[in-house]
C-alpha positions in Angstrom: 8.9 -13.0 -24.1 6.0 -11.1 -23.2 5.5 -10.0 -19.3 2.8 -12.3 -18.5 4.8 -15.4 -19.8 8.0 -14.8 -18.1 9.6 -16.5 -15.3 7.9 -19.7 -16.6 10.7 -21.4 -18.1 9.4 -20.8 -21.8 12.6 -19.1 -23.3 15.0 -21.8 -21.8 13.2 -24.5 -23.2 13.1 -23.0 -26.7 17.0 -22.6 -26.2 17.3 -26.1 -25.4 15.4 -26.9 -28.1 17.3 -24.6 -30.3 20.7 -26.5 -29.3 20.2 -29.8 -31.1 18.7 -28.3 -34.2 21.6 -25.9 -34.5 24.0 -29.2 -34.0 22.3 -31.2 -36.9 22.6 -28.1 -39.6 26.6 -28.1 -38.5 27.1 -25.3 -36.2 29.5 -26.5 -33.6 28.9 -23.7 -31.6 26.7 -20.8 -30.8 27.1 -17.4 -30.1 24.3 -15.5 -27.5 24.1 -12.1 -26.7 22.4 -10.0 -24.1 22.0 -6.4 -22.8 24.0 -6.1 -19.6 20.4 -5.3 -17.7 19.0 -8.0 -18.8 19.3 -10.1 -16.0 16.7 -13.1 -17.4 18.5 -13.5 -20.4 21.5 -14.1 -18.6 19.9 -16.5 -16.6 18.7 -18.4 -19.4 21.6 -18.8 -21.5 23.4 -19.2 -18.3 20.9 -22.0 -18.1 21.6 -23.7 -21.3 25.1 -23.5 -20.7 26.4 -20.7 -21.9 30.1 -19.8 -21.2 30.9 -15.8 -20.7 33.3 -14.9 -23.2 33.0 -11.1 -22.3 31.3 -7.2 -22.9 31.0 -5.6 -25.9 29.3 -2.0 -25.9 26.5 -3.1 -23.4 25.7 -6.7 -24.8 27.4 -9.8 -22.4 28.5 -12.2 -25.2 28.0 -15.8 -24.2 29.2 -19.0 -26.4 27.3 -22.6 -26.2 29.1 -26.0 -27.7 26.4 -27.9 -29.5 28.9 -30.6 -29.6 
């Protein structure tokens, strides 16, 4: 996202967006990744329900059920 768009909700809703899609080509889950600095990212797939599965060499590894 470029700096004068963020903190407006744009990623999140492209996430959400992304969800159903994702469910309808038959992906029963999804996995999200993220540099451990990147606290917006987090927040967004946080957000969109993402579950923390763990840290792998600096990227926070998040899982979302399309179910």
């Amino acid at each position: 996202m470029r700096p004068s768009a963020r903190r407006r909700g744009h990623a999140a809703s492209a996430l959400a967006d992304a969800l159903p899609i994702a469910r309808e080509l038959g992906i029963p889950r999804v996995l999200l990744t993220c540099d451990v600095s990147n606290a917006g990212s987090r927040a967004t797939i946080e957000k969109n329900g993402g579950a923390y599965e763990d840290t792998r060499n600096g990227k926070r590894r998040y899982w979302i059920d399309t179910a």
